[in-house]
N, CA, C and O atoms as a MOPAC input file, in Angstrom:
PM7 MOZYME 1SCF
protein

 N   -123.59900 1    77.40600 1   -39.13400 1
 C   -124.23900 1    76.18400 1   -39.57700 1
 C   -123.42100 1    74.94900 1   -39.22600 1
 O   -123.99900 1    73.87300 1   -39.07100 1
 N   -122.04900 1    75.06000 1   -39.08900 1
 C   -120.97600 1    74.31100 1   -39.04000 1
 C   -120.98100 1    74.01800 1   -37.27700 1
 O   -120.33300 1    72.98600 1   -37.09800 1
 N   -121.39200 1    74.46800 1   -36.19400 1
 C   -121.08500 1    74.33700 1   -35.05300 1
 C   -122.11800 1    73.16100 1   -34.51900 1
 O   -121.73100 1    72.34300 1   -33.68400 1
 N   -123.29300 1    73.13500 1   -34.99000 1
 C   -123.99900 1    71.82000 1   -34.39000 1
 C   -124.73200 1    71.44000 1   -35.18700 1
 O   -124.84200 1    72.19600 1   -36.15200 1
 N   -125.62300 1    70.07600 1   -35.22400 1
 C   -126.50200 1    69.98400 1   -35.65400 1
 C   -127.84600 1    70.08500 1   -36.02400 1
 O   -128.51500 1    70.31000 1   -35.01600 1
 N   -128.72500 1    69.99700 1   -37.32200 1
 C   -129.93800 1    70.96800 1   -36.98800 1
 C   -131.20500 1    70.62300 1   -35.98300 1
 O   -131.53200 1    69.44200 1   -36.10100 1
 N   -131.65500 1    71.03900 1   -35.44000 1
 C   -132.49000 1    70.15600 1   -34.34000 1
 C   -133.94300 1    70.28200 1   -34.85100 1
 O   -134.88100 1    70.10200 1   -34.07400 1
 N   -134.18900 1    70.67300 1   -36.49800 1
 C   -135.47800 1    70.96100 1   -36.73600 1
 C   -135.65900 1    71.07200 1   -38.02600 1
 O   -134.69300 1    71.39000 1   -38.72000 1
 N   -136.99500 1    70.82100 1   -38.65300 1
 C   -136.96600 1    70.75400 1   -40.09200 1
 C   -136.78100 1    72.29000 1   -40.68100 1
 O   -136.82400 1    72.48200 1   -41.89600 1
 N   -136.58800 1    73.29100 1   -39.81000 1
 C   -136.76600 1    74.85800 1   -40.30600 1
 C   -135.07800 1    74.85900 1   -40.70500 1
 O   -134.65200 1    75.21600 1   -41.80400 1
 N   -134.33700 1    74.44200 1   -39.71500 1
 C   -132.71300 1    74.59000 1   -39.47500 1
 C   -132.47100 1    73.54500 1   -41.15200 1
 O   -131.87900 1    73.79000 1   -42.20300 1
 N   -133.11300 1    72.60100 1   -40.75100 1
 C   -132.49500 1    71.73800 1   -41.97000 1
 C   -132.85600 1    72.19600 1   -43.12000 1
 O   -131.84400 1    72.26600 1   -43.81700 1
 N   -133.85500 1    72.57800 1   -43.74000 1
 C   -134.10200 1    73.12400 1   -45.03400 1
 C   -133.77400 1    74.26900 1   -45.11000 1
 O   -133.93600 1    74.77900 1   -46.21900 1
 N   -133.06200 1    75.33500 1   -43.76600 1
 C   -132.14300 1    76.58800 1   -44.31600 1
 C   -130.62100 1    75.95900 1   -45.31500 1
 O   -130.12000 1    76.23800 1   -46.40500 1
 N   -130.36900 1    75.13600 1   -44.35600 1
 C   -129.15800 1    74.25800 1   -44.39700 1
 C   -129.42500 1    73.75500 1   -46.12300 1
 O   -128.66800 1    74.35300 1   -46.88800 1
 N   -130.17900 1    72.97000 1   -46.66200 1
 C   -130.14300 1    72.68700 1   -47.90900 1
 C   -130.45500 1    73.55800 1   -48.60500 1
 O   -129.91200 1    73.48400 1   -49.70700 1
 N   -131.34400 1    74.69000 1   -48.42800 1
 C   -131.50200 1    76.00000 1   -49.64200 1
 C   -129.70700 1    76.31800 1   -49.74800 1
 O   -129.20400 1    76.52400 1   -50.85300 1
 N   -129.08200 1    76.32200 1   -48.80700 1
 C   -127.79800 1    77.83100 1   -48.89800 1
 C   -127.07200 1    76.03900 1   -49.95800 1
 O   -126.61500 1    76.21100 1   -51.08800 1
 N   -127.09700 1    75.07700 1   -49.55600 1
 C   -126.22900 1    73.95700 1   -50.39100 1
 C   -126.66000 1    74.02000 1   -51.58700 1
 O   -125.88700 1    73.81600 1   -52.52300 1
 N   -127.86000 1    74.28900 1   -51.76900 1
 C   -128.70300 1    73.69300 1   -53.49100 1
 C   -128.21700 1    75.19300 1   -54.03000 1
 O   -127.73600 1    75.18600 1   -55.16400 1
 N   -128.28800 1    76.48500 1   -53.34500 1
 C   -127.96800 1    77.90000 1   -54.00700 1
 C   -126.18400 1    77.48700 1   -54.27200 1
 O   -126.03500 1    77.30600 1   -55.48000 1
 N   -125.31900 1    77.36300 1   -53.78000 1
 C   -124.57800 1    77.27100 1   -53.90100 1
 C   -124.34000 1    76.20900 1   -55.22300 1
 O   -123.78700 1    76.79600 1   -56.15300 1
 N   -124.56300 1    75.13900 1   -55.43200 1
 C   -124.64100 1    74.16900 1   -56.23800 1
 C   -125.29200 1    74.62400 1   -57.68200 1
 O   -125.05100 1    74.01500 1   -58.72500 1
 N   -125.96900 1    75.53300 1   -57.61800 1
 C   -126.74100 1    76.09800 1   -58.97000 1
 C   -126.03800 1    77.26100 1   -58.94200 1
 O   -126.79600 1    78.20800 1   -59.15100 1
 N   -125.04500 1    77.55200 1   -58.79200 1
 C   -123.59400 1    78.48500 1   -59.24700 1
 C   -122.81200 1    77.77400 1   -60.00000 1
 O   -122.22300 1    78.38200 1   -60.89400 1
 N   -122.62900 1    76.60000 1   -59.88700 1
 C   -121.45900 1    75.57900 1   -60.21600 1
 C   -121.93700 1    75.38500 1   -61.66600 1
 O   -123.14200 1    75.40800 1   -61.91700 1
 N   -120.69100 1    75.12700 1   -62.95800 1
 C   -120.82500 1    74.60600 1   -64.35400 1
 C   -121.60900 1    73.81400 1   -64.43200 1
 O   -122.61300 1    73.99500 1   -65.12000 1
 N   -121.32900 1    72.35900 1   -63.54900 1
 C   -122.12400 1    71.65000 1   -63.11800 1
 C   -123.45300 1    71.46700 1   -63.09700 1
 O   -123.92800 1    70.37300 1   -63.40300 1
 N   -124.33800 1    72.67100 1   -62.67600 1
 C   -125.58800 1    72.51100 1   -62.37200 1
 C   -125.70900 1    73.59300 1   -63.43200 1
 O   -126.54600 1    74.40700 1   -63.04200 1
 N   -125.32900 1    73.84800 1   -64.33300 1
 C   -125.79800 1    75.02200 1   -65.64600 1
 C   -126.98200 1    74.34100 1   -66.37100 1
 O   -128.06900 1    74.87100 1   -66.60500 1
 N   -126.51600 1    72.79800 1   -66.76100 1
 C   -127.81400 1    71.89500 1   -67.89900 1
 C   -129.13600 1    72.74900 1   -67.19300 1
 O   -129.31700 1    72.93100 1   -65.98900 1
 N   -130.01700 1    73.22300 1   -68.35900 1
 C   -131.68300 1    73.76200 1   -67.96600 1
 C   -132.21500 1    72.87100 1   -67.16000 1
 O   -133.13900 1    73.41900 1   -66.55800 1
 N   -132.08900 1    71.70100 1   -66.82600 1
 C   -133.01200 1    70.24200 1   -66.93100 1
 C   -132.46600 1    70.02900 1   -65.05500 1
 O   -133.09700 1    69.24200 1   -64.34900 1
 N   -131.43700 1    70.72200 1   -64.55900 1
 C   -130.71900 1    70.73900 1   -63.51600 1
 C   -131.35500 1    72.15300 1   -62.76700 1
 O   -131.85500 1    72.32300 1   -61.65400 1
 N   -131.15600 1    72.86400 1   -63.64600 1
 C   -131.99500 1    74.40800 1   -62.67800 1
 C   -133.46000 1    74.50400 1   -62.68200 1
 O   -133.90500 1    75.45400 1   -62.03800 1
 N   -134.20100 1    73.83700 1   -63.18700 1
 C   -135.28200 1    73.68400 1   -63.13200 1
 C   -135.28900 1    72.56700 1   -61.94100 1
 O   -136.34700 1    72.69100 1   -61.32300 1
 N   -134.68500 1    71.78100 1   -61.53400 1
 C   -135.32600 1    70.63600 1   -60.62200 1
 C   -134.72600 1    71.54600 1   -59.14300 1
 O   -135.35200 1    71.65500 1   -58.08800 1
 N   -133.70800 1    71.97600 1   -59.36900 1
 C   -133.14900 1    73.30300 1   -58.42000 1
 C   -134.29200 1    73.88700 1   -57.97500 1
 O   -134.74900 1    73.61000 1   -56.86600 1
 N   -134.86200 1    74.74900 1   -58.79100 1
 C   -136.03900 1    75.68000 1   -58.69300 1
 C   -137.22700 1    74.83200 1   -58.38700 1
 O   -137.99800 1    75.58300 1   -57.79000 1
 N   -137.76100 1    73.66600 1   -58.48800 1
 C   -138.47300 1    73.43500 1   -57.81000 1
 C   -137.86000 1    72.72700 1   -56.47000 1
 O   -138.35000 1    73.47800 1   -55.62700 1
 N   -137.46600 1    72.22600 1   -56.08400 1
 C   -137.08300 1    71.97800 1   -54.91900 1
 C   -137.01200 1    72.80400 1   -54.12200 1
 O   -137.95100 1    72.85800 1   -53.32800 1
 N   -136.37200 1    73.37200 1   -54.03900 1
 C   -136.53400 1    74.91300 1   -53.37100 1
 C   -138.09200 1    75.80600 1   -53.50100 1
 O   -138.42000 1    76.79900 1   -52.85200 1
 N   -138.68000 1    75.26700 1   -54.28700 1
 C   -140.05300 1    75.99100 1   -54.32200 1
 C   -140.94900 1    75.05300 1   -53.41600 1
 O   -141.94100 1    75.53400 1   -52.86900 1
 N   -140.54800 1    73.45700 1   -53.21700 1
 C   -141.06300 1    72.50800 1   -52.16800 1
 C   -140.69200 1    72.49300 1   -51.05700 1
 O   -141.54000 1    72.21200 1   -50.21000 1
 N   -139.06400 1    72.83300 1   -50.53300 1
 C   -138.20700 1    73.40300 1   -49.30300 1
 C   -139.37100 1    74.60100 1   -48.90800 1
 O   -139.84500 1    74.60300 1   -47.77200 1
 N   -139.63800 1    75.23500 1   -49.53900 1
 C   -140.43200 1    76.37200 1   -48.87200 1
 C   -141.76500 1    76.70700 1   -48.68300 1
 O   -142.27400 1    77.50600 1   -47.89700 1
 N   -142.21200 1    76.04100 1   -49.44600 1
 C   -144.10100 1    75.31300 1   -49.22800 1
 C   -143.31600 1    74.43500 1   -47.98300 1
 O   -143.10300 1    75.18800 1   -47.03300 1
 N   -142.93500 1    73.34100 1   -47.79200 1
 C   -142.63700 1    72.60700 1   -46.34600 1
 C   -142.62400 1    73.32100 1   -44.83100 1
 O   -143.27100 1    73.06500 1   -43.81600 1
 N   -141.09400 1    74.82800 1   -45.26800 1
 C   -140.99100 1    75.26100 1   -44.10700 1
 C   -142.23400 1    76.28200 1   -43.38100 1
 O   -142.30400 1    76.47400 1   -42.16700 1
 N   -143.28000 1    76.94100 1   -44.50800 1
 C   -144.35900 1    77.47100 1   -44.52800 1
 C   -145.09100 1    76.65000 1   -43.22300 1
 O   -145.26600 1    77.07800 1   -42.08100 1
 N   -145.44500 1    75.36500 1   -43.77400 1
 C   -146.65200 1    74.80500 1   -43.19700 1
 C   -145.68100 1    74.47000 1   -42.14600 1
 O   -146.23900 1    75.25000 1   -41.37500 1
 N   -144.74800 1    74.01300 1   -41.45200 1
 C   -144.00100 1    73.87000 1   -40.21200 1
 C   -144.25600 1    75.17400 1   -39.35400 1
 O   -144.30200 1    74.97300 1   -38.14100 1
 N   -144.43800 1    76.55300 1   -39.80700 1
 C   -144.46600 1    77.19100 1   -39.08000 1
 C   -145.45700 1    77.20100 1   -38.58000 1
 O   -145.53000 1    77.50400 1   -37.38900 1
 N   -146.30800 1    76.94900 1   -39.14200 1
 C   -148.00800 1    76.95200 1   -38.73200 1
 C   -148.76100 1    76.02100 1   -37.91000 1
 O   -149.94800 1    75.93900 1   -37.59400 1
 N   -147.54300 1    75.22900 1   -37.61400 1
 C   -147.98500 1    73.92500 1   -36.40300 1
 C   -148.11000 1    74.36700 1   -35.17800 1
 O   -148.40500 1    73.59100 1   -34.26900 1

């Protein structure tokens, strides 16, 4: 992920799922009110990359 940049919205929203998974490990992101906006985002990251494929 580290060697170039992403050249596509599929590359880029792999790229933020593995950051937001990582981030909802952290104390940090424990508050309910934080894993819930986690969980949907990632539930919108993937309705997005869905319909990208289908172009």
């Amino acid at each position: 992920m580290l060697a170039e940049p992403a050249w596509t919205w599929a590359e880029v929203l792999k790229r933020w799922r593995f950051l937001l998974d990582r981030y909802a490990m952290t104390p940090e992101a424990g508050d309910e009110r934080i894993q819930k906006l986690i969980k949907r985002a990632l539930g919108d990251m993937e309705r997005l990359r869905k319909r990208e494929e289908r172009k």
